[in-house]
Backbone as ProteinMPNN parsed JSONL, in Angstrom:
{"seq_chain_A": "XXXXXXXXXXXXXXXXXXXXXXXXXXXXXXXXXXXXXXXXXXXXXXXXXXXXXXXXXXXXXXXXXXXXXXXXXXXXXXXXXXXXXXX", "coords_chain_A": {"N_chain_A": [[-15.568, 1.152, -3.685], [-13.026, 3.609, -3.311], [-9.883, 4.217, -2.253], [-7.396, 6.411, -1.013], [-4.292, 5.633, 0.303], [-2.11, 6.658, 2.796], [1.203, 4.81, 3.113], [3.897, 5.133, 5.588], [6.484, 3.98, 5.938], [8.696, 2.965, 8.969], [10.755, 4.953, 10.311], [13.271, 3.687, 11.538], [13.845, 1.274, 10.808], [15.726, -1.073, 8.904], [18.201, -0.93, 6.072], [18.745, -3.674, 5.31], [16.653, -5.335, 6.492], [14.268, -4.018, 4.443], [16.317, -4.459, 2.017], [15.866, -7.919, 1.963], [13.186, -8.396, 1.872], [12.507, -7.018, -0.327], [12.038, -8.507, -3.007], [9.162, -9.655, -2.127], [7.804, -8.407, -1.489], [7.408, -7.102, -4.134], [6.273, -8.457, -5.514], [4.048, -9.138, -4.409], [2.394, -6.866, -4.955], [2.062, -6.394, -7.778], [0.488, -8.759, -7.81], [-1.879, -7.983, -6.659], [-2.478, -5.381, -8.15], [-3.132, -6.783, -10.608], [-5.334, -7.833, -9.608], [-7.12, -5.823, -9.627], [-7.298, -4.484, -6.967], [-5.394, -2.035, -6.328], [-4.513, 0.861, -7.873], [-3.013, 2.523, -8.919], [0.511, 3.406, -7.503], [2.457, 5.847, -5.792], [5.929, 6.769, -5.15], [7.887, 8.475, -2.466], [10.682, 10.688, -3.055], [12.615, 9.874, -1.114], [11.767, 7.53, -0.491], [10.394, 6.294, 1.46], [7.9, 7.083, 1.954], [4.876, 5.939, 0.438], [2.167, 6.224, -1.416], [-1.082, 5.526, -2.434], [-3.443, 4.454, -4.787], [-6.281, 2.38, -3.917], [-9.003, 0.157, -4.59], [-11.948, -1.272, -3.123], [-14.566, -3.145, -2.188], [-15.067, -2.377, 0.694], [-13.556, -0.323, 3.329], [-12.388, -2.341, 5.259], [-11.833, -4.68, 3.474], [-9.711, -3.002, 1.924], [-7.912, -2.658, 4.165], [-7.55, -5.034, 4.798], [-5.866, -5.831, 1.826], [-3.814, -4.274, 2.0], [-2.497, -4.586, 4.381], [-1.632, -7.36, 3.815], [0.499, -6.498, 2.737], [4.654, -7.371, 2.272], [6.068, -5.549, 3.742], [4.01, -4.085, 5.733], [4.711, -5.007, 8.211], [6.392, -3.045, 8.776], [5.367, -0.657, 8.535], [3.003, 2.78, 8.735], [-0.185, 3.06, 8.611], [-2.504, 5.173, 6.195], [-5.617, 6.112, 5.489], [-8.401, 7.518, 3.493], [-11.358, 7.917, 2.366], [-12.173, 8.207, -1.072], [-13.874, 10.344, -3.202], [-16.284, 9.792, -5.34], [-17.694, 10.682, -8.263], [-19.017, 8.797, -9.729], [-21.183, 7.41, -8.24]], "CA_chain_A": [[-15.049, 2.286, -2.957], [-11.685, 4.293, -3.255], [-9.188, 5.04, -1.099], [-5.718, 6.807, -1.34], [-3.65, 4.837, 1.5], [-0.461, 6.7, 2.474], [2.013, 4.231, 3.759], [5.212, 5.634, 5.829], [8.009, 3.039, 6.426], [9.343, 3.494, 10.458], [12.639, 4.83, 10.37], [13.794, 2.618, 12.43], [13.463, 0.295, 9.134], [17.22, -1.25, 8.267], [17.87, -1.261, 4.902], [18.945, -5.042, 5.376], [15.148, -5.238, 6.598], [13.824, -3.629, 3.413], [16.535, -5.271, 0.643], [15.162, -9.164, 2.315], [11.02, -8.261, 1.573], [11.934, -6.239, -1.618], [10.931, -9.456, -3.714], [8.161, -10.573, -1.765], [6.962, -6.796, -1.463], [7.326, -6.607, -5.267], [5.068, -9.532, -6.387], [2.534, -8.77, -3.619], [2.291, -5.198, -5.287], [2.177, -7.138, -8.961], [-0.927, -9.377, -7.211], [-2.762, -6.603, -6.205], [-2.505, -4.336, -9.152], [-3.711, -7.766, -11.543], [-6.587, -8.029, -8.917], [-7.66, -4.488, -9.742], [-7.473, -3.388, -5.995], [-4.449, -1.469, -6.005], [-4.582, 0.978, -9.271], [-1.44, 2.943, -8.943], [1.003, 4.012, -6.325], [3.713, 6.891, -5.785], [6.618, 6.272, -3.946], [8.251, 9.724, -2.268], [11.927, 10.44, -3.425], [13.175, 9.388, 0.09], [11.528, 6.157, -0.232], [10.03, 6.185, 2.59], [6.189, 6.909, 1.937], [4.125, 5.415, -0.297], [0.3, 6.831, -1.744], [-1.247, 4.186, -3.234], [-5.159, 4.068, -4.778], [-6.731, 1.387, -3.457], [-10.211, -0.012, -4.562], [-12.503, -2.513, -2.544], [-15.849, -3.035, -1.821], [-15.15, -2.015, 1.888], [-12.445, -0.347, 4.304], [-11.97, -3.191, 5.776], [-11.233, -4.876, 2.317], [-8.293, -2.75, 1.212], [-7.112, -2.665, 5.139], [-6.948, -6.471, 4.733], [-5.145, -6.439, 0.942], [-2.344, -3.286, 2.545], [-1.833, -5.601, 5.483], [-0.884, -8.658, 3.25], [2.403, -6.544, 1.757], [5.32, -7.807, 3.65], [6.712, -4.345, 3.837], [3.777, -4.033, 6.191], [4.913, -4.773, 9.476], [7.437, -1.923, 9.107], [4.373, 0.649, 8.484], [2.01, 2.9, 9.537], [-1.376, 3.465, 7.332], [-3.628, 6.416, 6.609], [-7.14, 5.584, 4.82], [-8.783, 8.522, 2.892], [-12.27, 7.489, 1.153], [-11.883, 9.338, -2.116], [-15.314, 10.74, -3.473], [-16.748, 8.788, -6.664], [-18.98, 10.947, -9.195], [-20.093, 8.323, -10.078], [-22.267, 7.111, -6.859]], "C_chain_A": [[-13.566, 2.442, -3.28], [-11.09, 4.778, -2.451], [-7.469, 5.211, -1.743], [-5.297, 6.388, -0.021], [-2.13, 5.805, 1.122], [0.031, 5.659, 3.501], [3.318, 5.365, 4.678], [5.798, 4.316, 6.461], [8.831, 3.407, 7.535], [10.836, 3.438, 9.686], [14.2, 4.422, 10.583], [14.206, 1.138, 11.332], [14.868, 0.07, 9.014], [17.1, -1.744, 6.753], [17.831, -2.968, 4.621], [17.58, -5.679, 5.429], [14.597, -5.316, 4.967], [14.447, -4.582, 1.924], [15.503, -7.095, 0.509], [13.714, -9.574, 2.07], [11.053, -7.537, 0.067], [11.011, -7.256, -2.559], [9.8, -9.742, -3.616], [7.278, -9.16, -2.115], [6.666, -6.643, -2.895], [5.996, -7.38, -5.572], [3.592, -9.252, -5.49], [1.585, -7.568, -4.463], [1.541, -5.691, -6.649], [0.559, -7.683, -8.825], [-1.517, -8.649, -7.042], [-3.305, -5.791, -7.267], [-3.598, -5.927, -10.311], [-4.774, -8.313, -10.673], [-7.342, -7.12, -8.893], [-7.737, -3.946, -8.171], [-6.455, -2.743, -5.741], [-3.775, -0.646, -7.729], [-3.432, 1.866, -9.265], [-0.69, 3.548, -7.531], [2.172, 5.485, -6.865], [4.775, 6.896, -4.642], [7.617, 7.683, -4.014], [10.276, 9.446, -2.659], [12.985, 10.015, -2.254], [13.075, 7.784, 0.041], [10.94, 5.194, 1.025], [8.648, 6.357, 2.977], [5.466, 6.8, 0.489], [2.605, 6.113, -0.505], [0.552, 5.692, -2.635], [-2.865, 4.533, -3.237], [-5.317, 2.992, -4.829], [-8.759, 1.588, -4.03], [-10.526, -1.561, -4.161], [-13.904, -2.164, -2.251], [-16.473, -2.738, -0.366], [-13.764, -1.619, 2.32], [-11.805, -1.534, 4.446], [-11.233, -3.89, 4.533], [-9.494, -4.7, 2.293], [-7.572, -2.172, 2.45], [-6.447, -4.048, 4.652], [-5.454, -6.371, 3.484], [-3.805, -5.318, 1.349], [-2.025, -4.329, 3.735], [-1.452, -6.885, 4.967], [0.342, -8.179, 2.841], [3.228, -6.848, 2.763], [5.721, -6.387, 3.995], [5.646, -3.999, 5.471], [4.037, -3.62, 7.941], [5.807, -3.505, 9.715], [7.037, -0.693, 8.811], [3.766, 1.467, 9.51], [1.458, 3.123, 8.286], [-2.173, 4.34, 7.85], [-4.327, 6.234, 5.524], [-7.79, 6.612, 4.481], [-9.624, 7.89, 2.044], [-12.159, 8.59, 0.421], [-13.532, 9.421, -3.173], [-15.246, 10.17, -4.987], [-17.254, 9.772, -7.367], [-19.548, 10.222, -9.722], [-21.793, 7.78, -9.513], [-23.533, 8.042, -6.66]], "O_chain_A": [[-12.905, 1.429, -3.508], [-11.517, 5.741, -1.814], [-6.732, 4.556, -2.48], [-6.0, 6.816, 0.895], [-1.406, 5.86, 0.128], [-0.533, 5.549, 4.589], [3.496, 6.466, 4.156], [5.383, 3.819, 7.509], [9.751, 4.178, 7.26], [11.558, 2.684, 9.033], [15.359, 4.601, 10.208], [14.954, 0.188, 11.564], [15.469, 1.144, 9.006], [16.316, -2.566, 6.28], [17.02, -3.473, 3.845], [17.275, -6.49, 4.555], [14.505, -6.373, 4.343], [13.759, -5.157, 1.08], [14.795, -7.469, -0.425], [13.211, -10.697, 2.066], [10.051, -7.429, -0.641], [9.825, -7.102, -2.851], [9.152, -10.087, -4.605], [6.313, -9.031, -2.868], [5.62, -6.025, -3.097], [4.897, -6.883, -5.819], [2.429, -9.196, -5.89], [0.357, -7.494, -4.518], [0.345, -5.4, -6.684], [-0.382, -7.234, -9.48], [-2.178, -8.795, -8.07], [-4.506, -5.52, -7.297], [-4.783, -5.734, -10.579], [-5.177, -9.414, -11.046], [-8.363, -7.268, -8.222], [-8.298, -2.854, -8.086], [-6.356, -2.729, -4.515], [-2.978, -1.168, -8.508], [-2.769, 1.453, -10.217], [-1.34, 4.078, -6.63], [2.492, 5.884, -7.984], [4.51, 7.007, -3.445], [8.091, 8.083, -5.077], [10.927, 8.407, -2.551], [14.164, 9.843, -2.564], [13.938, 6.978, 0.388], [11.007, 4.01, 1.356], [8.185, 5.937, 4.037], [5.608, 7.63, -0.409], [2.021, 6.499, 0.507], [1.495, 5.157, -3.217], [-3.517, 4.806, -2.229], [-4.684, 2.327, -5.648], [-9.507, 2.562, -3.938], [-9.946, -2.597, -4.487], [-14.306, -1.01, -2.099], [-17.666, -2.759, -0.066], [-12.804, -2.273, 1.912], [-10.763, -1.79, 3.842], [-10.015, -3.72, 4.497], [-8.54, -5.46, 2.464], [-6.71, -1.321, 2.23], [-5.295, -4.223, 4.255], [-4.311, -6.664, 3.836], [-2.717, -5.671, 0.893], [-0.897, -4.816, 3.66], [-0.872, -7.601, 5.784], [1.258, -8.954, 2.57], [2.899, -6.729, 3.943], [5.45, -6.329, 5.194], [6.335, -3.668, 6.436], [3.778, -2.631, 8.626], [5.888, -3.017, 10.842], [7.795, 0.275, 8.752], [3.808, 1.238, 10.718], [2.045, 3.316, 7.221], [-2.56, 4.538, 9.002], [-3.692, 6.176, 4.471], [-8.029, 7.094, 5.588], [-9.16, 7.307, 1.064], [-12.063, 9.727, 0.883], [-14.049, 8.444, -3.715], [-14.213, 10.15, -5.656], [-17.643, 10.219, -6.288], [-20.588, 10.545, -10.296], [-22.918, 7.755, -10.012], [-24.296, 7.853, -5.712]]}, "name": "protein", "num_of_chains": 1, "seq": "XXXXXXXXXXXXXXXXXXXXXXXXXXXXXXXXXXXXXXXXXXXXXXXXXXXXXXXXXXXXXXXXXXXXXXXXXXXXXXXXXXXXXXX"}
């Protein structure tokens, strides 16, 4: 299954916040992508919301592997199954 996940980053977010997880956030992203469930993202020119395709063999799945980035806790997520032709 496919899903386009938008992220948004609370505003409330200090950049101090954000510079401290960039690393961890990076390699998570890195892991993900070389695990095939996370096949590309787009990050808005604000920097502040994220689209990302996500593939897993369930919701739940590619809830779990978006809730491992650290960036996480400083989200919200929106889950969009994206129609297959191939299915």
């Amino acid at each position: 299954m496919r899903f386009i996940v938008h992220l948004k980053i609370e505003p409330s977010t200090t950049k101090q916040e954000i510079t401290e997880l960039l690393p961890a956030e990076q390699a998570r992203v890195e892991e993900l992508k070389e695990q095939g469930i996370l096949e590309t993202f787009y990050l808005s020119h604000t920097m502040m919301d994220v689209w990302g395709i996500y593939t897993g063999d369930s919701l739940d799945t590619v809830q779990a592997a978006v809730e491992s980035l650290p960036f996480y806790k400083f989200m919200t997520a929106e889950y969009t199954e994206l129609f297959d032709a191939k299915n």
